[in-house]
PyMOL commands that place a pseudoatom at each C-alpha (Angstrom):
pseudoatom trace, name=CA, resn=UNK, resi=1, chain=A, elem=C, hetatm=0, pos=[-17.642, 31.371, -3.035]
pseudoatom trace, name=CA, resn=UNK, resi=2, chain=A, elem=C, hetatm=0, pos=[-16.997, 30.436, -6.896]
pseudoatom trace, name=CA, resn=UNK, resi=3, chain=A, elem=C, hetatm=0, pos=[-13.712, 28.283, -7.708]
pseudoatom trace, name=CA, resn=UNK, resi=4, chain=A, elem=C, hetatm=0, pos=[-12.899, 27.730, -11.275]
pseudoatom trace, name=CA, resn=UNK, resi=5, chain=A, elem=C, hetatm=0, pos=[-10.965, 24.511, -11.531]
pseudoatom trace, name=CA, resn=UNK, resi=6, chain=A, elem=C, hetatm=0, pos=[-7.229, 25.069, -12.944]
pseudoatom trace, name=CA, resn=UNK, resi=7, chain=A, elem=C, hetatm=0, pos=[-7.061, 21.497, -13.495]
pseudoatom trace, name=CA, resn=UNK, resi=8, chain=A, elem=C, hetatm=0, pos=[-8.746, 18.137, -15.470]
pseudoatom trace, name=CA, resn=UNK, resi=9, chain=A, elem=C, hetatm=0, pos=[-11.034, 16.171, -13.198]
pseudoatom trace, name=CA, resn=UNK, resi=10, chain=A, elem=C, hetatm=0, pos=[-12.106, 13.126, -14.086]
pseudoatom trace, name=CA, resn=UNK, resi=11, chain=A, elem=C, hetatm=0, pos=[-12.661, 9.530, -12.557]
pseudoatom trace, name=CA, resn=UNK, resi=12, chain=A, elem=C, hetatm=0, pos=[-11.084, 8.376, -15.994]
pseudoatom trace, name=CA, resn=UNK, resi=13, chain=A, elem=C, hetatm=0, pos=[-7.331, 6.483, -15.272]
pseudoatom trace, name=CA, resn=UNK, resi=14, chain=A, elem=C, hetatm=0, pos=[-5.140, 8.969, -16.591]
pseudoatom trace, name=CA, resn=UNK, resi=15, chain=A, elem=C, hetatm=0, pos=[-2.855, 7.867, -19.732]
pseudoatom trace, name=CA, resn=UNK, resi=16, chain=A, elem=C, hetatm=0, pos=[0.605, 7.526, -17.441]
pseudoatom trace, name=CA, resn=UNK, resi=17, chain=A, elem=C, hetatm=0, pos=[3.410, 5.009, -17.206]
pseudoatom trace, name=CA, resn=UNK, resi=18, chain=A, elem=C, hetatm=0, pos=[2.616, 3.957, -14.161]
pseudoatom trace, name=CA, resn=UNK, resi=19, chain=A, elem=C, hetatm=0, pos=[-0.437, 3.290, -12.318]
pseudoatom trace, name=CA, resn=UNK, resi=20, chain=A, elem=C, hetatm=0, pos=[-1.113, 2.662, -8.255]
pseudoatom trace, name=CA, resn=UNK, resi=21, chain=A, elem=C, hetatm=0, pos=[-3.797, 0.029, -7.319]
pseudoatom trace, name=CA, resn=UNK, resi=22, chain=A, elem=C, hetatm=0, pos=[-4.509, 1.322, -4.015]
pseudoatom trace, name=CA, resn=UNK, resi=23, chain=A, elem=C, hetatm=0, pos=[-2.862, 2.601, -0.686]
pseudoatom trace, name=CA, resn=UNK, resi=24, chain=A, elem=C, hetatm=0, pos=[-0.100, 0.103, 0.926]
pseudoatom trace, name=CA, resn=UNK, resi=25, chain=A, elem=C, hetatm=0, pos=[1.101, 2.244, 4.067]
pseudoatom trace, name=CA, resn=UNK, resi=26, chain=A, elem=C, hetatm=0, pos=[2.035, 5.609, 4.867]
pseudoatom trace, name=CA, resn=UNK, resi=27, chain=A, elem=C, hetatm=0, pos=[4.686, 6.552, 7.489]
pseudoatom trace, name=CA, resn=UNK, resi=28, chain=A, elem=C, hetatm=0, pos=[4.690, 9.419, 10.189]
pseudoatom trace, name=CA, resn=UNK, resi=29, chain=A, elem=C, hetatm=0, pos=[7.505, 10.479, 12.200]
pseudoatom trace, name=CA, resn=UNK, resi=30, chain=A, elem=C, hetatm=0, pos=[6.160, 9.947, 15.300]
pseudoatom trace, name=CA, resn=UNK, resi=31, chain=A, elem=C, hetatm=0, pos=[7.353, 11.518, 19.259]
pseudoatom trace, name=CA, resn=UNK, resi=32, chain=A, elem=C, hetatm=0, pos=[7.210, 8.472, 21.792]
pseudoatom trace, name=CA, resn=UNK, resi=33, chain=A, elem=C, hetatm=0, pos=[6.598, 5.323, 21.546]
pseudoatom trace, name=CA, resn=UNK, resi=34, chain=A, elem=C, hetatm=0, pos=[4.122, 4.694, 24.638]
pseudoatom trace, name=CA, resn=UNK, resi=35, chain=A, elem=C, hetatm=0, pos=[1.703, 7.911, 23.723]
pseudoatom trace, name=CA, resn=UNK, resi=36, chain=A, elem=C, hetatm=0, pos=[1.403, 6.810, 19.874]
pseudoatom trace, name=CA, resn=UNK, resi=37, chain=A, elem=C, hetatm=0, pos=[0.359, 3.356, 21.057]
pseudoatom trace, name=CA, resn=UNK, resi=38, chain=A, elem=C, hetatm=0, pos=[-2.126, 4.950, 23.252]
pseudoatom trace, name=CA, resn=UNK, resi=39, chain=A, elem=C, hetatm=0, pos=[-3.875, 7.143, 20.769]
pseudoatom trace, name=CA, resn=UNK, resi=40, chain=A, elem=C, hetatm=0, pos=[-3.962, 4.672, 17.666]
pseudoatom trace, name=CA, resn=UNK, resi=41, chain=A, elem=C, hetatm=0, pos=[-4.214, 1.457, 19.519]
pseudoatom trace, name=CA, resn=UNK, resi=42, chain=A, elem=C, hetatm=0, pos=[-6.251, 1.855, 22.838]
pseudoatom trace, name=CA, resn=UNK, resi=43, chain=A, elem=C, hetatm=0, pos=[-8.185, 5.300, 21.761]
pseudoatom trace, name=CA, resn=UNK, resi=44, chain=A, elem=C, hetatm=0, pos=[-8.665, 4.516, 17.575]
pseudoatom trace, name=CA, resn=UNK, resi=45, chain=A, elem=C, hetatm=0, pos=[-8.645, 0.788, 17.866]
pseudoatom trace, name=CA, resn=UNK, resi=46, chain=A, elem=C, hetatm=0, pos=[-5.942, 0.041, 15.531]
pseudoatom trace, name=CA, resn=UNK, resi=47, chain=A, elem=C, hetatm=0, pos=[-4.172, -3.065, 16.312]
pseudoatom trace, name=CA, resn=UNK, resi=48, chain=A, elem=C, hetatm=0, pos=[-0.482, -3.239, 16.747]
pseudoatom trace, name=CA, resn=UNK, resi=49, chain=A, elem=C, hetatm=0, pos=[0.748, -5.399, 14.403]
pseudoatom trace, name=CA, resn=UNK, resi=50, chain=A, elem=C, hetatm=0, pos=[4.491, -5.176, 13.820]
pseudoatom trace, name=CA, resn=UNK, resi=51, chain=A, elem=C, hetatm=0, pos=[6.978, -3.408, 16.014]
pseudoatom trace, name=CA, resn=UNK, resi=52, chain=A, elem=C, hetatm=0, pos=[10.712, -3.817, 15.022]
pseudoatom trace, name=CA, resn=UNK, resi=53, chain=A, elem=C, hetatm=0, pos=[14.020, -1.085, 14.603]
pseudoatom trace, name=CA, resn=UNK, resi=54, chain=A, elem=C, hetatm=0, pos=[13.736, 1.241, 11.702]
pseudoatom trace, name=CA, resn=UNK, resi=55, chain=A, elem=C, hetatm=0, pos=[15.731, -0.162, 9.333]
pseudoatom trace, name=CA, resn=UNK, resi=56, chain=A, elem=C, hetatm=0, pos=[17.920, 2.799, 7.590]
pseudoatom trace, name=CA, resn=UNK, resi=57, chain=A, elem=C, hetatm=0, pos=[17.913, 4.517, 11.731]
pseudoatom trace, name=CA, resn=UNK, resi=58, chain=A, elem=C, hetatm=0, pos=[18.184, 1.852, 13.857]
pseudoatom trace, name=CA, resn=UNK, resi=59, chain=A, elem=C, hetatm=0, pos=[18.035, 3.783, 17.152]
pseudoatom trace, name=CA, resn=UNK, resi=60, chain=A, elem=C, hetatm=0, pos=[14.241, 4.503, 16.003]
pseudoatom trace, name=CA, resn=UNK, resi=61, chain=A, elem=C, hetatm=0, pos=[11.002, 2.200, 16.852]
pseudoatom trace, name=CA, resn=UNK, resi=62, chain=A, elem=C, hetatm=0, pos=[8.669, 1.570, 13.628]
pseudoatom trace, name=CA, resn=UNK, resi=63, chain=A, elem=C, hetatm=0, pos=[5.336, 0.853, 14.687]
pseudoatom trace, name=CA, resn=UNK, resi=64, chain=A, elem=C, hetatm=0, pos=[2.333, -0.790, 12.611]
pseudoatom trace, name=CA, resn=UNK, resi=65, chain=A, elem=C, hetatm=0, pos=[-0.847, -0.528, 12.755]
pseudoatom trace, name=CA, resn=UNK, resi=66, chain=A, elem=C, hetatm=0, pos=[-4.238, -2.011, 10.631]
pseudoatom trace, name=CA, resn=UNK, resi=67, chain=A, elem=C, hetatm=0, pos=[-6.008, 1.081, 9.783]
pseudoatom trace, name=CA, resn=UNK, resi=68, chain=A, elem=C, hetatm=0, pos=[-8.861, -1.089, 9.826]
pseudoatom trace, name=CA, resn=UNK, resi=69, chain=A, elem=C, hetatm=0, pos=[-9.063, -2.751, 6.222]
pseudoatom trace, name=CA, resn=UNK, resi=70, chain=A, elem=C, hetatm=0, pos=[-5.363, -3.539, 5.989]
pseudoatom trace, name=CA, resn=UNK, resi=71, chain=A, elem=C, hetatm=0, pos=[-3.935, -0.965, 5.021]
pseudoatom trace, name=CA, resn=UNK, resi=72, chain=A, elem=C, hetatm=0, pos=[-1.092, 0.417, 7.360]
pseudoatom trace, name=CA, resn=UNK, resi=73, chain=A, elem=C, hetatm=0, pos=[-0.251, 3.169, 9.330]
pseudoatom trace, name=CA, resn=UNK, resi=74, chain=A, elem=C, hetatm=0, pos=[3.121, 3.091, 10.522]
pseudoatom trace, name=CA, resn=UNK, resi=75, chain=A, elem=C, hetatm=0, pos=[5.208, 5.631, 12.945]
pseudoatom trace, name=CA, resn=UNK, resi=76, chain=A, elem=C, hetatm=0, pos=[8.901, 6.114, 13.297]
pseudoatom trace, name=CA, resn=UNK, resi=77, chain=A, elem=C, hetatm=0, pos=[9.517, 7.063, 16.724]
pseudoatom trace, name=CA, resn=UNK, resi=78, chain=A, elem=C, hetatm=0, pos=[11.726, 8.004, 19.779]
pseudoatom trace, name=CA, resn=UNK, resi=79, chain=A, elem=C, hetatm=0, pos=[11.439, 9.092, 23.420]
pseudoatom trace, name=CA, resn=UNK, resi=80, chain=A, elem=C, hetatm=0, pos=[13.313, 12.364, 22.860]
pseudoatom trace, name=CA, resn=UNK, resi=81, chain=A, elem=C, hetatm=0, pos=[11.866, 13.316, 19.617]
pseudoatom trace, name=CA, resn=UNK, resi=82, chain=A, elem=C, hetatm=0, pos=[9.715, 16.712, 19.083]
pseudoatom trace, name=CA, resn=UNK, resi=83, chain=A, elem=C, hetatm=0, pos=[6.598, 16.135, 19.092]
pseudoatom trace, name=CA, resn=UNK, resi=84, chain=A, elem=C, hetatm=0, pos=[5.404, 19.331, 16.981]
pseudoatom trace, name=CA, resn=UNK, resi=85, chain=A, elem=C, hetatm=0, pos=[4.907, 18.417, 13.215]
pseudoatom trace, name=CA, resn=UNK, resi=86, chain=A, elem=C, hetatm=0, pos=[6.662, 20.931, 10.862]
pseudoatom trace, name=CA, resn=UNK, resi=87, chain=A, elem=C, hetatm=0, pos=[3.786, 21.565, 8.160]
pseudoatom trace, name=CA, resn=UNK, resi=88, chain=A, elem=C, hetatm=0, pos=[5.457, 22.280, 4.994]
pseudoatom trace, name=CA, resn=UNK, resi=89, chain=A, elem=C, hetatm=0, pos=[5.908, 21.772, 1.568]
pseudoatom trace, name=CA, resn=UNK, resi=90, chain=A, elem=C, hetatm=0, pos=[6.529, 17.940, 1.549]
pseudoatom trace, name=CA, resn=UNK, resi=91, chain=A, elem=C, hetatm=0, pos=[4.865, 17.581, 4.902]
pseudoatom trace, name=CA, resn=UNK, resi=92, chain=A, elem=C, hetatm=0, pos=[1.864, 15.891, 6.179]
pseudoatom trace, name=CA, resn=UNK, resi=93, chain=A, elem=C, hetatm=0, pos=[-1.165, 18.182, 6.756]
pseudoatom trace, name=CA, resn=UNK, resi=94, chain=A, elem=C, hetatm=0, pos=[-3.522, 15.349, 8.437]
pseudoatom trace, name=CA, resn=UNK, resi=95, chain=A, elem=C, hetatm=0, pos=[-4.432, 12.070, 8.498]
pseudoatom trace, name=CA, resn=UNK, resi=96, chain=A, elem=C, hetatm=0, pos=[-7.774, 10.872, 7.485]
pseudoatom trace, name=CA, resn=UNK, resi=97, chain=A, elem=C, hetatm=0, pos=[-9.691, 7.750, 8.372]
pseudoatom trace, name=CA, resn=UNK, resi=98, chain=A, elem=C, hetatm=0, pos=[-12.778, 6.206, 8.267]
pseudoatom trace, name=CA, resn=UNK, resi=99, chain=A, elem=C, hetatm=0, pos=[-15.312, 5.390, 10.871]
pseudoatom trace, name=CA, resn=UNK, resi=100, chain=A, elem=C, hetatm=0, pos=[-18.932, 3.805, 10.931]
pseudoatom trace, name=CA, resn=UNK, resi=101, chain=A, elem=C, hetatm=0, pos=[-21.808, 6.237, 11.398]
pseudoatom trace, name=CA, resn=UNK, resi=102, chain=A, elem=C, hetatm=0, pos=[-23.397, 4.547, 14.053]
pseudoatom trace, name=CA, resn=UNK, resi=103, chain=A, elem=C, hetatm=0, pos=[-19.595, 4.748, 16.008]
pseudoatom trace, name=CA, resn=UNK, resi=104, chain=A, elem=C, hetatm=0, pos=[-20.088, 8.476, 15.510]
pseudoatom trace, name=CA, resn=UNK, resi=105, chain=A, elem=C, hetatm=0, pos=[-21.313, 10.132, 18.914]
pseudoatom trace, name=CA, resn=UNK, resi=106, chain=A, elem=C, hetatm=0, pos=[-19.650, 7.571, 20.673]
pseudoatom trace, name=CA, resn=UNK, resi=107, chain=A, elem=C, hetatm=0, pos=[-16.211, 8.249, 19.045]
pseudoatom trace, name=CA, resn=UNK, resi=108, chain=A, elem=C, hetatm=0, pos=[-16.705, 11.805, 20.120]
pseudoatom trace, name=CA, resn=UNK, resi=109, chain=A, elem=C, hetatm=0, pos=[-17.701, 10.859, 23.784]
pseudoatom trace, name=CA, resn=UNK, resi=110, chain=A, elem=C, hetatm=0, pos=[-14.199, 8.889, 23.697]
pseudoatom trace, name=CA, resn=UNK, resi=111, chain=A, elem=C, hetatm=0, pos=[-12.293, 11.510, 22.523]
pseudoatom trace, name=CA, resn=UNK, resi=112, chain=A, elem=C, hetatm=0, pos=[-13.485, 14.088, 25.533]
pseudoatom trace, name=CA, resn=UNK, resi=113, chain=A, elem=C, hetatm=0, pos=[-13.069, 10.995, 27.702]
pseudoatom trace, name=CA, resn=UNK, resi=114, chain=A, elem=C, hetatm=0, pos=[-9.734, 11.048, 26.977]
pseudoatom trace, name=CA, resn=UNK, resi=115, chain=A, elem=C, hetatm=0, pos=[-9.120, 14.648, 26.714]
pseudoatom trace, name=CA, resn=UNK, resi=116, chain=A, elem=C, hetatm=0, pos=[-9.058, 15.068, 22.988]
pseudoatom trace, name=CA, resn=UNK, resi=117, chain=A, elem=C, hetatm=0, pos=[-10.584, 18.309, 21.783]
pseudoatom trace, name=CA, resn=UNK, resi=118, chain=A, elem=C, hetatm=0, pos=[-12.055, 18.130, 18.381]
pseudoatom trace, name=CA, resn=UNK, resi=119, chain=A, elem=C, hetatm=0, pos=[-13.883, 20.174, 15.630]
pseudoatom trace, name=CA, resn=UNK, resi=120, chain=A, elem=C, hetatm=0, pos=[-16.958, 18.791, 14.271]
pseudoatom trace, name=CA, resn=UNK, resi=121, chain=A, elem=C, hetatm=0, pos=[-17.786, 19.547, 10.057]
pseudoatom trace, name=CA, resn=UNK, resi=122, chain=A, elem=C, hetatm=0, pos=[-19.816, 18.564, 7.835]
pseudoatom trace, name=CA, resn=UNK, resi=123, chain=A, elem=C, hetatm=0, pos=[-17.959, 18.833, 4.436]
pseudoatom trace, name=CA, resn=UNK, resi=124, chain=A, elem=C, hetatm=0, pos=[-20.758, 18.062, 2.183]
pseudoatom trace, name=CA, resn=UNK, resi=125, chain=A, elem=C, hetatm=0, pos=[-19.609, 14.890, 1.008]
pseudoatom trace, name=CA, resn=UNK, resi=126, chain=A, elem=C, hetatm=0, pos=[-18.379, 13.943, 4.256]
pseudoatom trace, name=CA, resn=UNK, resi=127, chain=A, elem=C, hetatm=0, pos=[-18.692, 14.530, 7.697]
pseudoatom trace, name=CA, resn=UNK, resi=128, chain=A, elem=C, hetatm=0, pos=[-15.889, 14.835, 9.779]
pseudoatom trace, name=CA, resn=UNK, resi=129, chain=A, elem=C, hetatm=0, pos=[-14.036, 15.329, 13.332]
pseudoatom trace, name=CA, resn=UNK, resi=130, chain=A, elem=C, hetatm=0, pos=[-10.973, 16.692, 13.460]
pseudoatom trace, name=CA, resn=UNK, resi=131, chain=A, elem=C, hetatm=0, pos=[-8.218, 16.370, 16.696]
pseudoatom trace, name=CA, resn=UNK, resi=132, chain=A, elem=C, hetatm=0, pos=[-4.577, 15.945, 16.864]
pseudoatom trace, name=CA, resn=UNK, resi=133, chain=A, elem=C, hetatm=0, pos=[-2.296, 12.941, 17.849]
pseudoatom trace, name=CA, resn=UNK, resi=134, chain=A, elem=C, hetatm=0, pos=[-0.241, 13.307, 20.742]
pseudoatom trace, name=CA, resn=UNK, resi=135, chain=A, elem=C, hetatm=0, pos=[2.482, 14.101, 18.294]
pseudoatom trace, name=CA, resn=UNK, resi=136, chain=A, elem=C, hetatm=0, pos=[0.568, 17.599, 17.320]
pseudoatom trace, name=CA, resn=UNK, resi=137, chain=A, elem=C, hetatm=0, pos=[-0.682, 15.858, 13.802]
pseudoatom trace, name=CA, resn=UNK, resi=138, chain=A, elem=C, hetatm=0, pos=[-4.482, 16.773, 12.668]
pseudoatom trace, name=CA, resn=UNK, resi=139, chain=A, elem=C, hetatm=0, pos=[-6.147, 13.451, 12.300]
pseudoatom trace, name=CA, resn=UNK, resi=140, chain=A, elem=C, hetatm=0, pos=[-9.572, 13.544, 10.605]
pseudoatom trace, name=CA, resn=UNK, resi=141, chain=A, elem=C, hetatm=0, pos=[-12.169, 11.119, 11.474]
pseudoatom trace, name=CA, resn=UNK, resi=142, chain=A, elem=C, hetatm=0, pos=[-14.789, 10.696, 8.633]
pseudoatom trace, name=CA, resn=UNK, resi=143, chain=A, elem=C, hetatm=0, pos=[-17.811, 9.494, 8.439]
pseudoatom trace, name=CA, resn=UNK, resi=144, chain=A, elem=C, hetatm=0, pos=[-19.626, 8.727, 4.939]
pseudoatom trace, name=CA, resn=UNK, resi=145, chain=A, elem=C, hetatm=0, pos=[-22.690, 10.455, 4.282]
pseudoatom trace, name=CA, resn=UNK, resi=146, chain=A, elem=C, hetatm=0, pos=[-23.714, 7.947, 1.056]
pseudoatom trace, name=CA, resn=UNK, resi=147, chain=A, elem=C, hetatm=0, pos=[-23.342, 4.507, 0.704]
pseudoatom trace, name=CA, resn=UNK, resi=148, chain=A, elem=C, hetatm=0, pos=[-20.701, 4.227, -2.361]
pseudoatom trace, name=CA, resn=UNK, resi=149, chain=A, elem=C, hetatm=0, pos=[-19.627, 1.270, -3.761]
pseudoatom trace, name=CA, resn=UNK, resi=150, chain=A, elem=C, hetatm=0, pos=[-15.634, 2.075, -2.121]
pseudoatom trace, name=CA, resn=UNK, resi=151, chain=A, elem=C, hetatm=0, pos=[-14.511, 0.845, -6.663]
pseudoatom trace, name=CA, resn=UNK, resi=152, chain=A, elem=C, hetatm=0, pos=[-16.682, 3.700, -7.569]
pseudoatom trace, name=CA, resn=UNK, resi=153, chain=A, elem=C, hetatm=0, pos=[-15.844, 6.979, -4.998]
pseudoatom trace, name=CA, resn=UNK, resi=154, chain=A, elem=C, hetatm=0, pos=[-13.642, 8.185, -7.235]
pseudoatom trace, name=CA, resn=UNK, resi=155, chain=A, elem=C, hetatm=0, pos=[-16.548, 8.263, -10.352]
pseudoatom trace, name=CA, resn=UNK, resi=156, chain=A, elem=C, hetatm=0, pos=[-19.160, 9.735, -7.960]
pseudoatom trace, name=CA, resn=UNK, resi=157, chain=A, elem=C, hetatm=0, pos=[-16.423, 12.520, -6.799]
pseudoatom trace, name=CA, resn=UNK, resi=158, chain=A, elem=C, hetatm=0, pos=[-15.700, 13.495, -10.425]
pseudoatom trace, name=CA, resn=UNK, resi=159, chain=A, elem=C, hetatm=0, pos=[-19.550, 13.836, -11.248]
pseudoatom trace, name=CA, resn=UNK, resi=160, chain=A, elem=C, hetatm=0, pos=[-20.655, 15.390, -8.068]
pseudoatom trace, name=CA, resn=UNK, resi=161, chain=A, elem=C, hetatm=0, pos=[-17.016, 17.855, -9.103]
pseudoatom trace, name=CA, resn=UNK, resi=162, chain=A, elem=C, hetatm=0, pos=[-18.788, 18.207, -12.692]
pseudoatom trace, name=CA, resn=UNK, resi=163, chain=A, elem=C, hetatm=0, pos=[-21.956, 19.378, -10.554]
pseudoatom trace, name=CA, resn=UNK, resi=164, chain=A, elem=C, hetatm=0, pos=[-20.511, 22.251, -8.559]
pseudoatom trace, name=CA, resn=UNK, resi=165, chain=A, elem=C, hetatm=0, pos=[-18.941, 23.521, -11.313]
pseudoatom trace, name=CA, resn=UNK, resi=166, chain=A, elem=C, hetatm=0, pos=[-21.923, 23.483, -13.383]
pseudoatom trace, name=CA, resn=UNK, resi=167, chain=A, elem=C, hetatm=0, pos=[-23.818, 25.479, -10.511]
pseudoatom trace, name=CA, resn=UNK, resi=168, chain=A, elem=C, hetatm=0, pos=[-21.016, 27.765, -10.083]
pseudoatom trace, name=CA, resn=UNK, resi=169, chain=A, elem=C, hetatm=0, pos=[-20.482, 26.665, -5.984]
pseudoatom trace, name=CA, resn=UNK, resi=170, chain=A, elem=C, hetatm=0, pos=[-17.567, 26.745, -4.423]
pseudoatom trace, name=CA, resn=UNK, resi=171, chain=A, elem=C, hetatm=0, pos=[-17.088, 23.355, -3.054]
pseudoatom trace, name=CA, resn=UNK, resi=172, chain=A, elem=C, hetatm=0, pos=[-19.146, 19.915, -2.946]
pseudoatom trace, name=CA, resn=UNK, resi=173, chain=A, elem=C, hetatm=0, pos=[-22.700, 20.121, -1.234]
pseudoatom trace, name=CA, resn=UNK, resi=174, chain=A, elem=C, hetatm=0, pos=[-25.119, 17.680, -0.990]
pseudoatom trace, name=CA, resn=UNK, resi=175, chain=A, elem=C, hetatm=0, pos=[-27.268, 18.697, -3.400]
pseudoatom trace, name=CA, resn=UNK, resi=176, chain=A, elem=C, hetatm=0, pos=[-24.151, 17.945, -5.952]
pseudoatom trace, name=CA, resn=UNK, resi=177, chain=A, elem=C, hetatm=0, pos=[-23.645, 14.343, -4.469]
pseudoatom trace, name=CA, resn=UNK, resi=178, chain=A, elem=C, hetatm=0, pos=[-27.245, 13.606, -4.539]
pseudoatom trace, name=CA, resn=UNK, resi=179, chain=A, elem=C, hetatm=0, pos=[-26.964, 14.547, -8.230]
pseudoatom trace, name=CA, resn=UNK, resi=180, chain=A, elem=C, hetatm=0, pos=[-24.258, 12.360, -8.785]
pseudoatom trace, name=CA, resn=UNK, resi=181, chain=A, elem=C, hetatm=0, pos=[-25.988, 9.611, -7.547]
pseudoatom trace, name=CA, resn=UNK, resi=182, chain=A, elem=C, hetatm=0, pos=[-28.740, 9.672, -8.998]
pseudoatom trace, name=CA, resn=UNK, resi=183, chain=A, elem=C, hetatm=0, pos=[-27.238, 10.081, -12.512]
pseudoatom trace, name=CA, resn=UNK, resi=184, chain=A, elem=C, hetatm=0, pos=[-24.934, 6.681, -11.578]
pseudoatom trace, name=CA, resn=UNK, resi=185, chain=A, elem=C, hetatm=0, pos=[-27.861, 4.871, -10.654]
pseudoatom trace, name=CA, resn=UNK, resi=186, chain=A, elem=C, hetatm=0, pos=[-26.889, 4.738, -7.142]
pseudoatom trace, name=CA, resn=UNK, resi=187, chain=A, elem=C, hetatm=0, pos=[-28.599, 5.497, -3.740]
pseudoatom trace, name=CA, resn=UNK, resi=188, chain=A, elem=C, hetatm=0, pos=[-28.697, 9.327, -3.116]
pseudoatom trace, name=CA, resn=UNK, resi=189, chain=A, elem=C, hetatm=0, pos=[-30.470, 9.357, 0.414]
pseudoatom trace, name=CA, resn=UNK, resi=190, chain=A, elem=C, hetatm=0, pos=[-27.641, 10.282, 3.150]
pseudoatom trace, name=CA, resn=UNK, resi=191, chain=A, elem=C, hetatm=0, pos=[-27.115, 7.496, 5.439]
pseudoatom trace, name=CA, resn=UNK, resi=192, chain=A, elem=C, hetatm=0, pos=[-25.825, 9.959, 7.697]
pseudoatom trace, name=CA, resn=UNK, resi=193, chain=A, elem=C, hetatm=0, pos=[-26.441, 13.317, 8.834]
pseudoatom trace, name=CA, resn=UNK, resi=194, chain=A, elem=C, hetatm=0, pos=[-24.928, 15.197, 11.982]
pseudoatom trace, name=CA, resn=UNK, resi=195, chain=A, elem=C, hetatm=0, pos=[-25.667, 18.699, 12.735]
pseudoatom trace, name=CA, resn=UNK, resi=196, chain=A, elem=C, hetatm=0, pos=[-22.579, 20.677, 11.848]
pseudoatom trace, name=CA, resn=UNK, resi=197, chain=A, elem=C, hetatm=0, pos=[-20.230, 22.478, 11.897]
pseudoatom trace, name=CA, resn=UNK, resi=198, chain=A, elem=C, hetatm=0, pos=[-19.641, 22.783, 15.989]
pseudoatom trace, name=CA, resn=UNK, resi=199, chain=A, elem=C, hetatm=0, pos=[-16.000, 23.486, 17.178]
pseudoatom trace, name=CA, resn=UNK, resi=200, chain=A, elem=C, hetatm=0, pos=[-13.781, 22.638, 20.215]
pseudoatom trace, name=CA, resn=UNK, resi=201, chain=A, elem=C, hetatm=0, pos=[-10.517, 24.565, 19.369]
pseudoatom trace, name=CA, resn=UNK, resi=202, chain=A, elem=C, hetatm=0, pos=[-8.324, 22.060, 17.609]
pseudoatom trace, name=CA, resn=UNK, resi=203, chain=A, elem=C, hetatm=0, pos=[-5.718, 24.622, 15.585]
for i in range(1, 203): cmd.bond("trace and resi %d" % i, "trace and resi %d" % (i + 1))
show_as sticks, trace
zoom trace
């Protein structure tokens, strides 16, 4: 499968008015209060760290929660609120975040523990699982198959982009990130690798 980018790529900071340093929070609407807590909190491990009314609705809940390095993930929620996502223009698709690769088989064993079904793929520069919230949102679970520097992702992405399209593939394999590597000067032996892709009927 060839894909012919429509579109510049480059690691490069683009020349714009305005430019983001990094991720503060994002915000989901969220169903109930009691089944979020139990997925990101007690199942994901993300602490709880600021509960408090939704300030423009007050008759909401906004939850908080440390993604793990700070950043926030935060849910607006409800006890009669739908709990099916509308996925739309302007809508979330999923949720990624990162795990360790040594947590990896035992955040799978977790997940059946608790009745989460999951897909398992690897993406070529990742490896991921992929289940849904108790809200019906896709949240990916990723695991890093190369140690990268987190300043210089971007800069390996872009080169290992440059790769594929240079070898006329259709998306991002190893042998492209390995290439990138190497031409950065940076490790290009996995860290990681999981025997993929496996499903368990996540939609």
């Amino acid at each position: 499968m060839e894909h012919t980018p429509q579109h510049d790529v480059t690691a490069e900071p683009p020349d714009s008015p305005v430019h983001t340093i990094g991720t503060d929070h994002m915000t989901v609407m969220g169903g109930d209060a009691a089944s979020t807590i139990a997925f990101y909190r007690d199942l994901l491990g993300m602490p709880l760290v600021l509960e408090q009314p939704n300030l423009d609705a007050p008759e909401l809940t906004h939850l908080f929660f440390d993604t793990g390095d700070g950043r926030i993930l935060t849910f607006f929620v409800g006890e009669s609120r739908s709990t099916r996502p509308y996925r739309g223009p302007g809508n979330v698709h999923h949720l990624a975040f990162s795990i360790a690769p040594e947590e990896f088989d035992a955040t799978k064993t977790a997940l059946e523990s608790a009745g989460y079904e999951f897909n398992e793929f690897d993406r070529g520069a990742f490896h991921s699982l992929y289940t849904q919230d108790p809200n019906g949102l896709v949240i990916e679970l990723v695991v890093e198959k190369y140690d990268i520097p987190p300043k210089r992702r971007g800069e390996v992405l872009a080169l290992a982009h440059e790769k594929r399209v240079d070898a006329g593939a259709g998306f991002v394999d190893d042998e492209h990130m390995q290439a990138a590597l190497e031409a950065l000067d940076l490790d290009p032996n996995p860290r990681f690798e999981g025997d993929a892709p496996t499903g368990r009927g996540v939609e």
